[in-house]
N, C-alpha and C positions, 0 to 999 in steps of 0.2 A: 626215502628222501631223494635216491636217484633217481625215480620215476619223476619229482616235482620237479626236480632242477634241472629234467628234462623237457620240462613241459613249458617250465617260465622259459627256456630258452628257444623252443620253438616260437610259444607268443612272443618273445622280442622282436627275432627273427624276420613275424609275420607283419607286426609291426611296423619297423624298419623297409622292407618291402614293398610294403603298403605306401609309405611318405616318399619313400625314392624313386619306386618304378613303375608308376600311371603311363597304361598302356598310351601308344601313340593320338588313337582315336579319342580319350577321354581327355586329353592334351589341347584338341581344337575345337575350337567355336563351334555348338551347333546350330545350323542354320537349314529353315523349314524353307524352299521355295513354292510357291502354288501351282507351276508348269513347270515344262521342260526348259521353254529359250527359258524364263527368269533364272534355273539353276544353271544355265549356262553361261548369264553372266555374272553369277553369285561364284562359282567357279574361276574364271576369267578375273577375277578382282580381289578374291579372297587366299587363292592359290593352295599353298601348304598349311595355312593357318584355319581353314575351314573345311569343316565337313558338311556336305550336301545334300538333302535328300529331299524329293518333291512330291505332292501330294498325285498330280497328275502327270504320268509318264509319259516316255517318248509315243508316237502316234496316237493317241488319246486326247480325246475334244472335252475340254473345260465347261466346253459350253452346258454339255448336258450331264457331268458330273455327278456323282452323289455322295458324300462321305461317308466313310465307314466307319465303325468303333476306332478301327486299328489307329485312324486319320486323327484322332480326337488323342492320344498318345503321343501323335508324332507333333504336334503342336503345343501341348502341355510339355512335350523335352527339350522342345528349342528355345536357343537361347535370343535367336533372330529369326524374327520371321518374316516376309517378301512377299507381299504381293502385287498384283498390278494395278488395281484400281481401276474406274470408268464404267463399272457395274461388268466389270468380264468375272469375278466371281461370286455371282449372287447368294452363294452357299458360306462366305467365308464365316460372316456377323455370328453363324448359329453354329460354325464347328469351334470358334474359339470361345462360345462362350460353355459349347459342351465340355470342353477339354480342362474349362475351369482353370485356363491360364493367363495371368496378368501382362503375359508382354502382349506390346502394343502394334500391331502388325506395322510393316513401314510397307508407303504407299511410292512405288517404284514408278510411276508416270506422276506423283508431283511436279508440277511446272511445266509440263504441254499443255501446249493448249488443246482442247479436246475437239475433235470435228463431229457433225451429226452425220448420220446415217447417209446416203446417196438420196439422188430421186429414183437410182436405179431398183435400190431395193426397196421390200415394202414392210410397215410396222410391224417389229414383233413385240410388244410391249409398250411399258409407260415410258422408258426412255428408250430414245434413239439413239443417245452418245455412242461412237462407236469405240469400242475400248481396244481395239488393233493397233495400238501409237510404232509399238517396235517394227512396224514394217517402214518406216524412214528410221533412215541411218542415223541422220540428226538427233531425232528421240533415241534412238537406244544411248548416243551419248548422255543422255539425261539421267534415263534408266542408270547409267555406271556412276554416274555422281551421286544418285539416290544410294544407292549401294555402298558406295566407297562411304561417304557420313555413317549408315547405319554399321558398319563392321566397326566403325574407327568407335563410334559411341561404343560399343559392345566392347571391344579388345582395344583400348587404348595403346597397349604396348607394340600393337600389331602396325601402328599409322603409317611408319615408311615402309613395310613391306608391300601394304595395302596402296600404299599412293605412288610408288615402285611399278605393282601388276598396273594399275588405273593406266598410268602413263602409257607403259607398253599397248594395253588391249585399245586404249583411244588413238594412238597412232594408226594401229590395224582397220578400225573404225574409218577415221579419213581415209586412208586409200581405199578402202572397201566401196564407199560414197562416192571417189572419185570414180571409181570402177564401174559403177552402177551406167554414174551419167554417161563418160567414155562409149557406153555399149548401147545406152538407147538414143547416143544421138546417132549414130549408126542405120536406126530406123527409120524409115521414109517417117513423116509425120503423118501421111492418111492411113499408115497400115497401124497408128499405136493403141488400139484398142483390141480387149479379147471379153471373152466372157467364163467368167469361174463362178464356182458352186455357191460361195455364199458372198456375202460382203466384207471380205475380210481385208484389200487391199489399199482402203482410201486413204490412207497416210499416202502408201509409196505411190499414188496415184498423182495425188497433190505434192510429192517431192520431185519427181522423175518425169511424169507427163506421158505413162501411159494409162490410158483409161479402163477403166475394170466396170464390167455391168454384171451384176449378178444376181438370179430370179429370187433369193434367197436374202432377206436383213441381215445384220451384222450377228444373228445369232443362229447357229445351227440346229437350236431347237424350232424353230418356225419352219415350217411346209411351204415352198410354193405352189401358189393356185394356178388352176387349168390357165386363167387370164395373166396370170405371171407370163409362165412360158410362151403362151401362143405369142404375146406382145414382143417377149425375147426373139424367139424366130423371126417377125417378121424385120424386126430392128435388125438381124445379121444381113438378111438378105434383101434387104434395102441401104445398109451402109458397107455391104459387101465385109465383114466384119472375117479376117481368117485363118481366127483358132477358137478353140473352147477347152477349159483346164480343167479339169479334175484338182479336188485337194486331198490329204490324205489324212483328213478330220471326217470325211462327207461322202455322203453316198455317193458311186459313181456313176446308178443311172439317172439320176437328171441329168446329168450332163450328157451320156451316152444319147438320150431321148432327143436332146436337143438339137445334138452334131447329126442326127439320123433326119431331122425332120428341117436339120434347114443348111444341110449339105457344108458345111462347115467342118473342118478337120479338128481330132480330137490331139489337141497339142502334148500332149502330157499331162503330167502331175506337176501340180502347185502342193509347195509349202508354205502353210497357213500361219496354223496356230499351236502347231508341235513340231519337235524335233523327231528324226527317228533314232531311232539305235546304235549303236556304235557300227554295226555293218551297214546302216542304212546311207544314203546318200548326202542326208545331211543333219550329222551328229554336233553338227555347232551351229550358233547363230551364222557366224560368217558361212560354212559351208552351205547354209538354207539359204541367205539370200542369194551367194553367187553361183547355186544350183536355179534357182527362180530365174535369174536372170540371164542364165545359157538357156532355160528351158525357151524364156517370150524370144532369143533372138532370133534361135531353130524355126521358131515357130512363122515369126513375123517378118523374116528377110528373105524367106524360102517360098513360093505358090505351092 
């Protein structure tokens, strides 16, 4: 009888413990991002009430992605899930429907307007939409409003924590915008043009006003052709064009080939389409852009 009345009082016990003390983690919202900047600003809006975790990590290009088994778990456990829309995840349609999970992704560039592809770059597929919206400021506010609705739908109890971070991170946002402009009217306007590895900057091209040419479409699965490049060189060295970026999504020698063969300076690394790592240079949205945007001034106020 002592051994049972040991036993029911441990399952009470276990019981009891079980109803009162859910670890922290199983306490917050889980939420699947598809990149890095999206969980950074799933992050930025969700704060202490959400847990984060993204299918494609810091440095890692979306664009040529693949999912894994593991990817198809990590989707089937959230409870929110983020994407960006514009065709930048063509993989997503057939990992949720692997995963066999009912939530319904929410589409984080609803309400941009979407721009097409440059003249600069050339087709890589059936559409040209270019799905880079978060490289204007403007859009990533949209991006936080997408965001802030799907958490508050998700955790109703969460709304003024969640519209609390919103406030703050969109302040940051404006001066961030301000920041941008501040530093490229700084720029003679004949020197506002560079050339980078893929087509990834036509938002902040059409927000800010410098022009971005790159031999590469908005996707970094497409190759450019011999007649890409040779047309790029001669366009540097006929509009005296002087820098050329590197991204850190993309190969480095196109661009290496380019700056060699039409005497153009290789300005640095651009941030594209991921974030890096918490030691990397720029572990946040804000960090990437106002790293981008030291990188064009270095580049484009200096011979």
């Amino acid at each position: 009888m002592s051994t049972r009345r040991h036993a029911i009082a441990l399952l009470t016990t276990l019981a009891v413990l079980s109803l009162c003390g859910p670890t922290q983690a199983q306490d917050k919202v889980r939420v699947l991002a598809t990149f890095s900047i999206l969980g950074d600003f799933v992050k930025s809006v969700g704060g202490d009430r959400v847990e984060v975790s993204t299918l494609v990590g810091p440095n890692s290009d979306a664009h040529v992605y693949s999912p894994a088994p593991a990817d198809a778990k990590k989707v089937a456990g959230a409870k929110v899930v983020i994407t960006n829309g514009l065709g930048f995840e063509g993989w997503m349609a057939r990992l949720v429907r692997a995963a066999g999970s009912k939530v319904v992704p929410v589409v984080a560039t609803k309400g941009i307007k979407p721009r097409k592809q440059s003249a600069h770059g050339h087709s890589h597929g059936h559409d040209d939409t270019d799905p880079h919206a978060w490289q204007s400021v403007a859009n990533a506010k949209i991006y936080v409003a997408n965001i802030l609705a799907a958490l508050i739908a998700a955790d109703p109890a969460g709304k003024a924590a969640y519209e609390a971070n919103a406030k703050a991170y969109l302040e940051k946002l404006d001066a961030l915008d301000k920041e941008v402009r501040d530093a490229v009217a700084t720029i003679p306007p004949e020197r506002r043009r560079i050339i980078t590895s893929h087509d990834a900057f036509g938002y902040f091209q059409a927000a800010y006003g410098i022009e971005f040419i790159a031999p590469q479409g908005v996707s970094t699965e497409s190759e450019a052709s011999a007649r890409d490049v040779g047309r790029i060189i001669t366009q540097i060295k006929r509009q005296k064009i002087p820098a050329v970026f590197m991204e850190n999504v993309t190969d480095p020698r196109l661009i290496q080939r380019i700056a060699a063969e039409s005497g153009a300076k290789v300005g640095g690394q651009l941030y594209s389409d991921a974030l890096t790592d918490e030691k990397g240079a720029a572990p946040t949205y804000i960090d990437m852009i106002r790293y981008n945007i030291k990188q064009l001034l270095t580049a484009l106020t200096t011979s």
